[in-house]
Biopython code that builds the backbone (N, CA, C, O; Angstrom):
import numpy as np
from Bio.PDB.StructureBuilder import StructureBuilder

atoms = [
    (1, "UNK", "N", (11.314, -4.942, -5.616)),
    (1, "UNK", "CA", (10.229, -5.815, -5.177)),
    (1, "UNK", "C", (10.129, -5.883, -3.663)),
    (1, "UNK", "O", (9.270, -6.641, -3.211)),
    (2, "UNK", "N", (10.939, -5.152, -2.762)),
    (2, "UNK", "CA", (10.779, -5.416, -1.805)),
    (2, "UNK", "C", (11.020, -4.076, -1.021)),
    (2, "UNK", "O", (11.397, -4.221, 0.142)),
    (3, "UNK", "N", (10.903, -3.135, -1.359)),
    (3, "UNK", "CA", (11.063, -1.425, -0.536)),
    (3, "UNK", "C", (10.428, -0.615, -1.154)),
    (3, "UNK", "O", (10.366, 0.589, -0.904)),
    (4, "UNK", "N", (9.760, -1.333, -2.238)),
    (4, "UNK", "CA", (8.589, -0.688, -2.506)),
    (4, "UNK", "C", (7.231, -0.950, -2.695)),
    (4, "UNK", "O", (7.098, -1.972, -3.367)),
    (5, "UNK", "N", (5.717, -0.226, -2.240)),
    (5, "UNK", "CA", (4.854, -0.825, -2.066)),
    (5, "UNK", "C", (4.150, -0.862, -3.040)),
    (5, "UNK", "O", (3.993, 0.065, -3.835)),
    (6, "UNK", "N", (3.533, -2.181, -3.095)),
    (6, "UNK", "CA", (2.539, -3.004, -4.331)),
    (6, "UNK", "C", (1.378, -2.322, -3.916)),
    (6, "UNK", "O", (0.700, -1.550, -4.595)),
    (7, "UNK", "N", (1.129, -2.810, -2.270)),
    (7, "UNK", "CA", (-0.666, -3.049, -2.152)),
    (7, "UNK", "C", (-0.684, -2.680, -0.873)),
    (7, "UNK", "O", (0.183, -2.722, 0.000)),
    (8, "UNK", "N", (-1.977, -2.252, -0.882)),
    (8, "UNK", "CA", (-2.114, -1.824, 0.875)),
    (8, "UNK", "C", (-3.481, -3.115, 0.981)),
    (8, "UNK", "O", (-4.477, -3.207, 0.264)),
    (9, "UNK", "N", (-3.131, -3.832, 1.935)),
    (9, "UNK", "CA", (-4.337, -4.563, 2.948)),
    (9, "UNK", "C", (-5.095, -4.266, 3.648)),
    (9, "UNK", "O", (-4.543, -4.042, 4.725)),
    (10, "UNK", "N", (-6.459, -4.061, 3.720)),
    (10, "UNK", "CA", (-6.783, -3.314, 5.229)),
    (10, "UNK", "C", (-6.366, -4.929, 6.069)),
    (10, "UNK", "O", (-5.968, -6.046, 5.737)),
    (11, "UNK", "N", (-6.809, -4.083, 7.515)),
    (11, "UNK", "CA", (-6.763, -5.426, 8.122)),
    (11, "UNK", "C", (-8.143, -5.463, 8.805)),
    (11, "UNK", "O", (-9.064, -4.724, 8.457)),
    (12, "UNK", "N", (-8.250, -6.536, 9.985)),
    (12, "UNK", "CA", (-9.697, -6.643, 10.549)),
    (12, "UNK", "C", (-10.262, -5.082, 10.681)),
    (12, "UNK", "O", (-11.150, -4.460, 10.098)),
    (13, "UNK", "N", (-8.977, -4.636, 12.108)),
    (13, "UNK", "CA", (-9.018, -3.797, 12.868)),
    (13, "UNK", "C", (-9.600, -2.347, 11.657)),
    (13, "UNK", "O", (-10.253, -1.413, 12.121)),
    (14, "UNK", "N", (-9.367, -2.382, 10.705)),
    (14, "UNK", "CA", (-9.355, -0.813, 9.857)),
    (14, "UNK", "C", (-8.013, -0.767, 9.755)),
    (14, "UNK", "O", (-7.842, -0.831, 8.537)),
    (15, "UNK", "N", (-7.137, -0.710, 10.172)),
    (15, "UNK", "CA", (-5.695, -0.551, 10.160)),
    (15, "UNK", "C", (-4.506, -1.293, 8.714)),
    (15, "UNK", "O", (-4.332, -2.489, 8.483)),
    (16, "UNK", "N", (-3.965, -0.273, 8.081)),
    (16, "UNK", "CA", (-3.700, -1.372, 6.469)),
    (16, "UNK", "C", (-1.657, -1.915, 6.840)),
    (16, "UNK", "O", (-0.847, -1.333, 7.562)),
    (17, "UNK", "N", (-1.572, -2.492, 6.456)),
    (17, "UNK", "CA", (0.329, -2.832, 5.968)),
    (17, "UNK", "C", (0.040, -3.010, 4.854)),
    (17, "UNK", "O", (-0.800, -3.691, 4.264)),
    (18, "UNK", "N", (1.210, -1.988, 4.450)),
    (18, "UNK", "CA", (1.383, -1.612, 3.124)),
    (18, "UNK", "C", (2.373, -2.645, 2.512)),
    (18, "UNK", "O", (3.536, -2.480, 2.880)),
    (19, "UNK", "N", (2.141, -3.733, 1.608)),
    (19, "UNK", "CA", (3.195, -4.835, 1.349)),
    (19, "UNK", "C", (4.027, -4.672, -0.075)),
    (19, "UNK", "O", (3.684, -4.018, -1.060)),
    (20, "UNK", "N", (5.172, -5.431, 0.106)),
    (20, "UNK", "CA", (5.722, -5.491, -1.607)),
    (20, "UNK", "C", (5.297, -6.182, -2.209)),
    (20, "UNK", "O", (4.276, -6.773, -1.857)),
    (21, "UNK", "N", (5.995, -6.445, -3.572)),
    (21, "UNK", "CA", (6.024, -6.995, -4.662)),
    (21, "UNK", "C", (5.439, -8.929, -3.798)),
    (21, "UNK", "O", (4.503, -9.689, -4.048)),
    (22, "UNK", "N", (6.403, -8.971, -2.963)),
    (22, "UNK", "CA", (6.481, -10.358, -2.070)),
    (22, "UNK", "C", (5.265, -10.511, -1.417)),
    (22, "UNK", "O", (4.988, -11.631, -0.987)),
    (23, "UNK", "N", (4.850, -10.019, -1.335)),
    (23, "UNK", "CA", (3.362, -9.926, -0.545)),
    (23, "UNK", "C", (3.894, -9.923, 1.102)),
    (23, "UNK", "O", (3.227, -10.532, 1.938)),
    (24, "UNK", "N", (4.912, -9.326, 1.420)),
    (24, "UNK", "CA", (5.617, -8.840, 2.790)),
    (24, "UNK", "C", (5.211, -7.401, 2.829)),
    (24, "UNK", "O", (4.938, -6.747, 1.823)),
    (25, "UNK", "N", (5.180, -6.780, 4.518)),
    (25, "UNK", "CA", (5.190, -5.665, 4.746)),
    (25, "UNK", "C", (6.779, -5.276, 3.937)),
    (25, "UNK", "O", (7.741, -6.025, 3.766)),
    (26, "UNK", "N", (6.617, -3.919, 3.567)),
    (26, "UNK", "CA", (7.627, -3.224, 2.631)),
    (26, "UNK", "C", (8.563, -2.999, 3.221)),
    (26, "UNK", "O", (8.395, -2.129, 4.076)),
    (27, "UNK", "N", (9.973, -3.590, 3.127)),
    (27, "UNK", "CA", (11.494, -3.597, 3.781)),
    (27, "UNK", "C", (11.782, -5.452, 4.252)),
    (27, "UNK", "O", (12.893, -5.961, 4.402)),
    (28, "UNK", "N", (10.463, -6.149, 4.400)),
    (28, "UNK", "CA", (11.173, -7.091, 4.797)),
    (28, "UNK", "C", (11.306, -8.162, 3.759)),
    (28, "UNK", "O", (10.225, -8.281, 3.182)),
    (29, "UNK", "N", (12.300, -9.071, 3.250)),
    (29, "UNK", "CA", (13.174, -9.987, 2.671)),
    (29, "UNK", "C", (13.190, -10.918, 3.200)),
    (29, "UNK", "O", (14.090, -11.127, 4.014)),
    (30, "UNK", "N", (12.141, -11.919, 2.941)),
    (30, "UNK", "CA", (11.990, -13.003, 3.506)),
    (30, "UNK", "C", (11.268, -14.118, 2.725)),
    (30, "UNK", "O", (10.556, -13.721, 1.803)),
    (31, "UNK", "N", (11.326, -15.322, 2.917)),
    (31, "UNK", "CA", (10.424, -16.259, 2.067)),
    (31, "UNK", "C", (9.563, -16.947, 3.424)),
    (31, "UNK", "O", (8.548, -17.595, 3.169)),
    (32, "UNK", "N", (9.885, -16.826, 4.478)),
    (32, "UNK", "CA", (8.932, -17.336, 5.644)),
    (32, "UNK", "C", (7.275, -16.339, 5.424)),
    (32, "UNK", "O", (7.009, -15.400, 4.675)),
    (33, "UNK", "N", (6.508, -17.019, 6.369)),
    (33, "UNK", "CA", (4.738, -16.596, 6.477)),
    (33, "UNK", "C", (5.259, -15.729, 7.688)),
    (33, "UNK", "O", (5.879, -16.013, 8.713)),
    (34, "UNK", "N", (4.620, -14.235, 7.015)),
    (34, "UNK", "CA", (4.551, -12.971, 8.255)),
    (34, "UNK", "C", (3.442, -12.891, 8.833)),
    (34, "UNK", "O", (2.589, -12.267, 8.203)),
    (35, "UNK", "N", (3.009, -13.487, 10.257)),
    (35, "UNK", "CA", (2.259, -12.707, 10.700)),
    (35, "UNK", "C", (2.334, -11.328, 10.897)),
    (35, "UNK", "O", (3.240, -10.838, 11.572)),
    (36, "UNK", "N", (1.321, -10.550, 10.283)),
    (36, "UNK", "CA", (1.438, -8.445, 10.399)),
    (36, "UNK", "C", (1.162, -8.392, 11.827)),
    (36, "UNK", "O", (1.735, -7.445, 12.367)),
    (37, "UNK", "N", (0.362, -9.218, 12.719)),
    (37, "UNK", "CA", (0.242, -8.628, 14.034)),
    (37, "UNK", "C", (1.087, -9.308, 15.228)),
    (37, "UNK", "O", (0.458, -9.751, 16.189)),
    (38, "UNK", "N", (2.349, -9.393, 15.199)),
    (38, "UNK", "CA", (3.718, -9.928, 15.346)),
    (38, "UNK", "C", (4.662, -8.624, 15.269)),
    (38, "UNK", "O", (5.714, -8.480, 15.891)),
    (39, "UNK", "N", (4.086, -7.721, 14.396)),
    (39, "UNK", "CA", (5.072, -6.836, 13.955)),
    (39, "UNK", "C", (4.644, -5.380, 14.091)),
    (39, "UNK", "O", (3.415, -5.392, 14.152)),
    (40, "UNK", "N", (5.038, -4.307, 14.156)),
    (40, "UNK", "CA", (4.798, -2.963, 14.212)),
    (40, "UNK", "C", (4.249, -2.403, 12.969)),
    (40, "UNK", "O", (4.310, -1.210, 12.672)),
    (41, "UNK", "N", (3.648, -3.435, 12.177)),
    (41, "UNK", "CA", (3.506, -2.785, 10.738)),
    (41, "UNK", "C", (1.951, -1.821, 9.746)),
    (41, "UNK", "O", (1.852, -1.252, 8.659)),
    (42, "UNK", "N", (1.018, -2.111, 10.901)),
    (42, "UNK", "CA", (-0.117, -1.627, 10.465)),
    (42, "UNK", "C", (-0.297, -0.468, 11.239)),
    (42, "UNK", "O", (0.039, -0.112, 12.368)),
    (43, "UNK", "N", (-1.094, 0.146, 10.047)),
    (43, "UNK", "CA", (-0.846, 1.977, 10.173)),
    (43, "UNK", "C", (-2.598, 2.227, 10.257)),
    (43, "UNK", "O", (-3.492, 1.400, 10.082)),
    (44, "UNK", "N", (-2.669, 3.363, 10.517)),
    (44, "UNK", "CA", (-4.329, 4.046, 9.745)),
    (44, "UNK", "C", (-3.832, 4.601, 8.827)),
    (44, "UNK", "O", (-2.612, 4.764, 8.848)),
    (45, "UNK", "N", (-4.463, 4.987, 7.924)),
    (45, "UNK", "CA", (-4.190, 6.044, 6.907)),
    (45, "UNK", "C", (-5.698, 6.695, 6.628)),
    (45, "UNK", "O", (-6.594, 5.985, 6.172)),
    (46, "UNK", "N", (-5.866, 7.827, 6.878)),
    (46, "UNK", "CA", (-6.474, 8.800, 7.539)),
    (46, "UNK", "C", (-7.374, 9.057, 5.440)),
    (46, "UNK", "O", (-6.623, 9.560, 4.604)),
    (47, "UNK", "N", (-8.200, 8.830, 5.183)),
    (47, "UNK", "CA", (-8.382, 9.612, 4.274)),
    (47, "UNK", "C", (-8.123, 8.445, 2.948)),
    (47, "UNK", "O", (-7.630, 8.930, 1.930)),
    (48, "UNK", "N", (-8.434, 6.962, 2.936)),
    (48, "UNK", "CA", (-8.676, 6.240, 2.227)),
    (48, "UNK", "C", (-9.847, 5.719, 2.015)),
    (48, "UNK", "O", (-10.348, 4.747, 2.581)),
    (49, "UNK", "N", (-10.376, 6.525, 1.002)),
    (49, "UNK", "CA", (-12.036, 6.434, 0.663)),
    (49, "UNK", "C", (-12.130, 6.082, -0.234)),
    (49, "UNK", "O", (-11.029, 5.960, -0.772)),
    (50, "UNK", "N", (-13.405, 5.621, -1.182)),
    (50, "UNK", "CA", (-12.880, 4.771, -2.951)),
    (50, "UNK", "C", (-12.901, 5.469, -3.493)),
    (50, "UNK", "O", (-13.119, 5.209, -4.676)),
    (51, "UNK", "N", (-12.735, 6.649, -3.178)),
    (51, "UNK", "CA", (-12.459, 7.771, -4.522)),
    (51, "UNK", "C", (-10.705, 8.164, -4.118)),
    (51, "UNK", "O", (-10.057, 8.873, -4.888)),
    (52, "UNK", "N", (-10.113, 7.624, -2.884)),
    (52, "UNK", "CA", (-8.738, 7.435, -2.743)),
    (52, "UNK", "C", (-8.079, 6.474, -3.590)),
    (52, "UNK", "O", (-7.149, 6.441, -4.396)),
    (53, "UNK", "N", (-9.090, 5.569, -2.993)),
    (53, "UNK", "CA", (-8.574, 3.909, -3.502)),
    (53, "UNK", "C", (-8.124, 3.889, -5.142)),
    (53, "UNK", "O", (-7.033, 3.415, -5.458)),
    (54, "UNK", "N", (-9.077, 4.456, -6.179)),
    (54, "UNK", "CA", (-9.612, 4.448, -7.152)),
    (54, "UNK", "C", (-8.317, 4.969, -7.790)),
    (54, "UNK", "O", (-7.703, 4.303, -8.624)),
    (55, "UNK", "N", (-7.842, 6.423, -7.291)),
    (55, "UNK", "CA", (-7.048, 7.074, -7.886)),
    (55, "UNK", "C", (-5.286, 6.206, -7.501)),
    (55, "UNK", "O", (-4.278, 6.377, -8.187)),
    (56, "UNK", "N", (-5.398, 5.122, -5.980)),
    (56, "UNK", "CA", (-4.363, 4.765, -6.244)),
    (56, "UNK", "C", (-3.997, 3.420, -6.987)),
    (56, "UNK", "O", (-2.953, 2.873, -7.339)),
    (57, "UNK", "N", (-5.364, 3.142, -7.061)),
    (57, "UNK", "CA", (-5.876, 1.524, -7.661)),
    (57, "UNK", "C", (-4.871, 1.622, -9.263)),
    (57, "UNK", "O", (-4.879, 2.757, -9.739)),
    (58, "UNK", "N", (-4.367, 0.969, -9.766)),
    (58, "UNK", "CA", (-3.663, 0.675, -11.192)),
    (58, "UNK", "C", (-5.007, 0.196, -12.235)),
    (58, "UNK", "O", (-4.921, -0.077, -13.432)),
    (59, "UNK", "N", (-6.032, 0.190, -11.529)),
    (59, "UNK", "CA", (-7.229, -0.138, -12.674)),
    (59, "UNK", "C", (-8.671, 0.624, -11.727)),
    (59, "UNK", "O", (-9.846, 0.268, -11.820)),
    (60, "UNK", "N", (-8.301, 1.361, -11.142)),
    (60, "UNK", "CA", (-9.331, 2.371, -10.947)),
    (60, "UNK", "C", (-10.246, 1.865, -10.006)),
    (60, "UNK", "O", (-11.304, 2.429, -9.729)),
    (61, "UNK", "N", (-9.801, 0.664, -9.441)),
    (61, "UNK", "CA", (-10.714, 0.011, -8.628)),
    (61, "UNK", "C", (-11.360, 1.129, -7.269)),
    (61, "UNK", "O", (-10.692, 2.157, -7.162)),
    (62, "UNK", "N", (-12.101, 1.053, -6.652)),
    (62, "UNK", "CA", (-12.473, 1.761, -5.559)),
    (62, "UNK", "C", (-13.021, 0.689, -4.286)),
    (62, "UNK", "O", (-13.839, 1.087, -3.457)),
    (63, "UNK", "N", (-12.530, -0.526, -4.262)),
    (63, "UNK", "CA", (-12.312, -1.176, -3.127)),
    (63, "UNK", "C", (-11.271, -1.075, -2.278)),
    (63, "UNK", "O", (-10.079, -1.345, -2.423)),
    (64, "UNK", "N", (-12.039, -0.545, -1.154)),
    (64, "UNK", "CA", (-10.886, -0.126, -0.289)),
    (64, "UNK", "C", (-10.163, -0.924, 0.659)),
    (64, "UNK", "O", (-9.498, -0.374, 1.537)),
    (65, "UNK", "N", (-10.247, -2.388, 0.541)),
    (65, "UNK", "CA", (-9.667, -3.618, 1.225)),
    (65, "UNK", "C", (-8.319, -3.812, 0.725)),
    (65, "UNK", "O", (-7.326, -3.631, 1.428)),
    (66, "UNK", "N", (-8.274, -4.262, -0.760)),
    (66, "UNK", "CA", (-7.051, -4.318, -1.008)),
    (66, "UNK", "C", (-7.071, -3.514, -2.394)),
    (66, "UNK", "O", (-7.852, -3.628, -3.338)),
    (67, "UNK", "N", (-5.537, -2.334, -2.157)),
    (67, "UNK", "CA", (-5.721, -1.460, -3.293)),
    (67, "UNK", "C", (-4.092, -2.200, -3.761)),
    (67, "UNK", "O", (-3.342, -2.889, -3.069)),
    (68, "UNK", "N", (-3.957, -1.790, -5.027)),
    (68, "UNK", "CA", (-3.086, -2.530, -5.745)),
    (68, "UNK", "C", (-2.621, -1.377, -6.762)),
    (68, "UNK", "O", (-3.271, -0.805, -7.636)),
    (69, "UNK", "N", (-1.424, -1.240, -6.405)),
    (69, "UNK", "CA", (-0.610, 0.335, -7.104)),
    (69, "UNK", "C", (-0.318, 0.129, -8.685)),
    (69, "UNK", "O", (-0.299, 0.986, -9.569)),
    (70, "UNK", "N", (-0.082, -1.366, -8.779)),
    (70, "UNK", "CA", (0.465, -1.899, -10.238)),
    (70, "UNK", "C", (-0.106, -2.814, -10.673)),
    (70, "UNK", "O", (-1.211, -3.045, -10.182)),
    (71, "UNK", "N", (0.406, -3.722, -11.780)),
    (71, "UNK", "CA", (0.208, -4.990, -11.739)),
    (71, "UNK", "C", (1.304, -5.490, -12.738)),
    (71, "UNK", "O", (2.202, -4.701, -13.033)),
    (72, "UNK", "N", (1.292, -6.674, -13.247)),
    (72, "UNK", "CA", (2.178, -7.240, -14.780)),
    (72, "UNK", "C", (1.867, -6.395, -15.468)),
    (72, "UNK", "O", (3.007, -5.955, -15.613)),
    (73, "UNK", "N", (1.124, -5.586, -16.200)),
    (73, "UNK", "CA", (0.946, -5.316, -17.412)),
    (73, "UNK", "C", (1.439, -3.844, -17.666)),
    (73, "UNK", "O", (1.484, -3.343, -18.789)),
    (74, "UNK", "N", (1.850, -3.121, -16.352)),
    (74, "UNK", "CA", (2.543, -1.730, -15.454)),
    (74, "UNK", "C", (3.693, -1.622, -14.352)),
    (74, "UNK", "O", (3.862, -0.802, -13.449)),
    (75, "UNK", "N", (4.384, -2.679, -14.726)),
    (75, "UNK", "CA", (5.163, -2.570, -13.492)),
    (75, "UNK", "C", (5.952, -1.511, -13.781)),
    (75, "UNK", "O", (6.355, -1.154, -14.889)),
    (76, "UNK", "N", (6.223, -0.848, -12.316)),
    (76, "UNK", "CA", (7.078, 0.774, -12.403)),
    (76, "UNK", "C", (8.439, 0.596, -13.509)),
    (76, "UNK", "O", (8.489, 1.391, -14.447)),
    (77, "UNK", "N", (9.504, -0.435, -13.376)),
    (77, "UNK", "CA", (10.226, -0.427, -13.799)),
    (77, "UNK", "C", (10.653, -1.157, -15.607)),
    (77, "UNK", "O", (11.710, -1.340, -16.209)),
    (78, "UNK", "N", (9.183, -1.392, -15.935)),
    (78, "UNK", "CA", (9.314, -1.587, -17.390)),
    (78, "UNK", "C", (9.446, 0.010, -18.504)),
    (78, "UNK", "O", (9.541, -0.025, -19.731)),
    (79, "UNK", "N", (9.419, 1.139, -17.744)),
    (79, "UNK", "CA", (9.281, 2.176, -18.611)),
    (79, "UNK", "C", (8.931, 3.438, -18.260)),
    (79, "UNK", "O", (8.278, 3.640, -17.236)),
    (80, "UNK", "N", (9.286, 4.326, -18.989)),
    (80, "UNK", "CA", (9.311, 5.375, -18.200)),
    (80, "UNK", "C", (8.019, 5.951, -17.901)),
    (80, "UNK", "O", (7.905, 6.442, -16.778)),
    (81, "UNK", "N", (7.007, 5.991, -18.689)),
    (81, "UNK", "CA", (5.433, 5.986, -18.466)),
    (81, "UNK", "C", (4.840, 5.428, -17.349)),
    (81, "UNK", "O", (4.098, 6.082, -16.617)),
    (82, "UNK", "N", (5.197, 3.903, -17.110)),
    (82, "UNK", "CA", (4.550, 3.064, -15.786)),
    (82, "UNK", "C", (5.025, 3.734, -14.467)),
    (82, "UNK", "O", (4.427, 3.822, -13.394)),
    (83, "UNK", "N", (6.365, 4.222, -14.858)),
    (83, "UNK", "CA", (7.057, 5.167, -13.286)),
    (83, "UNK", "C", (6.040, 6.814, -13.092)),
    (83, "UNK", "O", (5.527, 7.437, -12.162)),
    (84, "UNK", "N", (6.102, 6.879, -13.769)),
    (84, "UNK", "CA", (5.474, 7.836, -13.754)),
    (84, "UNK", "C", (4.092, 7.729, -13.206)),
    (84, "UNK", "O", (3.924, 8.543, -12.298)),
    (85, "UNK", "N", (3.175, 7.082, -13.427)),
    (85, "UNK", "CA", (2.036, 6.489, -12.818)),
    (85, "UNK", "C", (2.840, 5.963, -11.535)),
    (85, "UNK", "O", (2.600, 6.615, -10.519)),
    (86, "UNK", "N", (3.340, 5.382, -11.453)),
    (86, "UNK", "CA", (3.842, 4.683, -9.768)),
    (86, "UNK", "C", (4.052, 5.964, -9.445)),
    (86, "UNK", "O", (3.000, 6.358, -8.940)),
    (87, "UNK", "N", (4.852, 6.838, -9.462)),
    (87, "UNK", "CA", (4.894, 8.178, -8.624)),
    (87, "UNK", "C", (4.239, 8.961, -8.324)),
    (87, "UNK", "O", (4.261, 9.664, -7.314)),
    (88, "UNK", "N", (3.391, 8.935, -9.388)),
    (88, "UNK", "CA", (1.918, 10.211, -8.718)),
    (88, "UNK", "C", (0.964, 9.104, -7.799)),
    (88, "UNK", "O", (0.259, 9.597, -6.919)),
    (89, "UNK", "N", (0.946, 7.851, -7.969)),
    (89, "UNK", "CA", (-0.038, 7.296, -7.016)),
    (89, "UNK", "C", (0.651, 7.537, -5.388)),
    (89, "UNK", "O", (0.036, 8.053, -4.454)),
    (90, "UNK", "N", (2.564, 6.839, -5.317)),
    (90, "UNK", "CA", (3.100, 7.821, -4.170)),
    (90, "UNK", "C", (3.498, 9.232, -3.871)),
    (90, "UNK", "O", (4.199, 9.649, -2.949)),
    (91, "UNK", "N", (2.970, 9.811, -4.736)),
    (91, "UNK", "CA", (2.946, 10.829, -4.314)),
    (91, "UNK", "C", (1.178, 11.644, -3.531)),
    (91, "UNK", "O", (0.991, 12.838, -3.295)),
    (92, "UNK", "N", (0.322, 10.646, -3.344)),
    (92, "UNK", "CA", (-0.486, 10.616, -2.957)),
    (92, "UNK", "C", (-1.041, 10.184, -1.878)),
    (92, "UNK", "O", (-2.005, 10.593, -1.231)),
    (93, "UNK", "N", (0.087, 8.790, -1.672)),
    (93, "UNK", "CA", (0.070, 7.579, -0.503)),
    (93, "UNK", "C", (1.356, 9.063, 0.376)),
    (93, "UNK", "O", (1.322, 8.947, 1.601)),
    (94, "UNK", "N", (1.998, 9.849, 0.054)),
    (94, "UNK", "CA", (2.945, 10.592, 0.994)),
    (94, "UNK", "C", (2.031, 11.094, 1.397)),
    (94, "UNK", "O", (1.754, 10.410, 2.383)),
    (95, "UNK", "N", (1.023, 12.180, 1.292)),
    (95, "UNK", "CA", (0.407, 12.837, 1.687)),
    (95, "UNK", "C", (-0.678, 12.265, 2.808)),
    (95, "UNK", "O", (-0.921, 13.081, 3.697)),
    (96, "UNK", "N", (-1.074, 11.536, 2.864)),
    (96, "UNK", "CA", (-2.179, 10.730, 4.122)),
    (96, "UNK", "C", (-1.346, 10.613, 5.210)),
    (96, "UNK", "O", (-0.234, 10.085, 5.245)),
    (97, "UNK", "N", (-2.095, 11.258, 6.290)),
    (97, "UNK", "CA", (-1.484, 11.139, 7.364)),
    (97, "UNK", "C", (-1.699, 9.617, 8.173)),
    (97, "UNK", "O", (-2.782, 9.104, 8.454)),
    (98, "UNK", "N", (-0.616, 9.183, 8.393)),
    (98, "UNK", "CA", (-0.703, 7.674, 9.134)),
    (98, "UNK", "C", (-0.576, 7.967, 10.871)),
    (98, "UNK", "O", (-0.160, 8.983, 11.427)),
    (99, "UNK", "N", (-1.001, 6.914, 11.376)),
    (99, "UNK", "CA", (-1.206, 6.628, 12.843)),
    (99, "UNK", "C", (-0.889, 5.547, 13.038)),
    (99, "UNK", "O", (-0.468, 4.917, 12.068)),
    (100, "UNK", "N", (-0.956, 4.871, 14.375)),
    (100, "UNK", "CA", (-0.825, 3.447, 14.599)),
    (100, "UNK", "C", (-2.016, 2.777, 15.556)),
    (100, "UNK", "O", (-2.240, 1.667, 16.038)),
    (101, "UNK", "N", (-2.647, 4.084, 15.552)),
    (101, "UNK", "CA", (-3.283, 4.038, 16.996)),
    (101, "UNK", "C", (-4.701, 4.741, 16.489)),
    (101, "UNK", "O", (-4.733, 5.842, 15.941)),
    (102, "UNK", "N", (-6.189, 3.699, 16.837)),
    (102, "UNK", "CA", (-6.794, 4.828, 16.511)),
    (102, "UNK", "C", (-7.121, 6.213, 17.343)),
    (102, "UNK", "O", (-8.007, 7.037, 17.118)),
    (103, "UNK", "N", (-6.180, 6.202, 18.315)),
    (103, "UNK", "CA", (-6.719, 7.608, 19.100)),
    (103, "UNK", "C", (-5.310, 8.644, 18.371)),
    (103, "UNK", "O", (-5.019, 9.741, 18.850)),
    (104, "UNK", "N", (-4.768, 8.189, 17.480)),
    (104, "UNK", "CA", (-4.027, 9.720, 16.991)),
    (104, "UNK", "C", (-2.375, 9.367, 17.699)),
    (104, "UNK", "O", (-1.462, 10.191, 17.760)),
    (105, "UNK", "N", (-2.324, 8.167, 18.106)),
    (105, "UNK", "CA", (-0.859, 7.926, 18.655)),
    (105, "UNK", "C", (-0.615, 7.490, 17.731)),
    (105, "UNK", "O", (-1.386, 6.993, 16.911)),
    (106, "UNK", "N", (0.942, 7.633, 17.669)),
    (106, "UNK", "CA", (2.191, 6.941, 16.901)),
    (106, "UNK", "C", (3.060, 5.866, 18.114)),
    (106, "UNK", "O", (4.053, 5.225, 17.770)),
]
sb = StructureBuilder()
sb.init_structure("model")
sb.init_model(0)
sb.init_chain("A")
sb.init_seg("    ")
for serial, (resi, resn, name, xyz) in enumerate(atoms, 1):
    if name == "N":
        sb.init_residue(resn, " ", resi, " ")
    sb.init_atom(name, np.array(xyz, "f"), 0.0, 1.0, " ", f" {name:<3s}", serial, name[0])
structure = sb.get_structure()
């Protein structure tokens, strides 16, 4: 629930943090309120369109604000089927090239 990602947010900027299960950017363990722009955590991801969204959406959604990898009724670790769906959606989220910057910096 917490090193791996649930949902990507966009944010104002276009820029998404990818959060856990916790509704935290992914790695952090916390029960405090994260401000994301406090932190190094929002990326671009180059190539999230709703026909991205859709395929990483857990119900096919193609809103590209907030995409949502799972939910209760799929969580990765109830079975070996739901993992399997969690992996091809990251194995999809690997492939997009991220930035931090919209001019192409990291």
């Amino acid at each position: 629930s917490v090193f791996m990602p649930y949902c990507l947010r966009k944010q104002e900027d276009g820029r998404y943090v990818i959060l856990n299960r916790e509704y935290k950017p992914v790695g952090f363990f916390t029960n405090e309120y994260v401000k994301y722009e406090e932190h190094p955590v929002a990326v671009h991801l180059e190539g999230i369109s709703p026909a991205t969204a859709a395929k990483l959406s857990w119900n096919g959604s193609k809103d590209t604000n907030s995409i949502f990898l799972y939910n209760d009724g799929c969580i990765p670790t109830d079975g070996a089927e739901n993992m399997k769906k969690y992996i091809a959606k990251l194995q999809i989220l690997a492939i997009l090239k991220i930035t931090r910057n919209r001019d192409g910096k990291i």
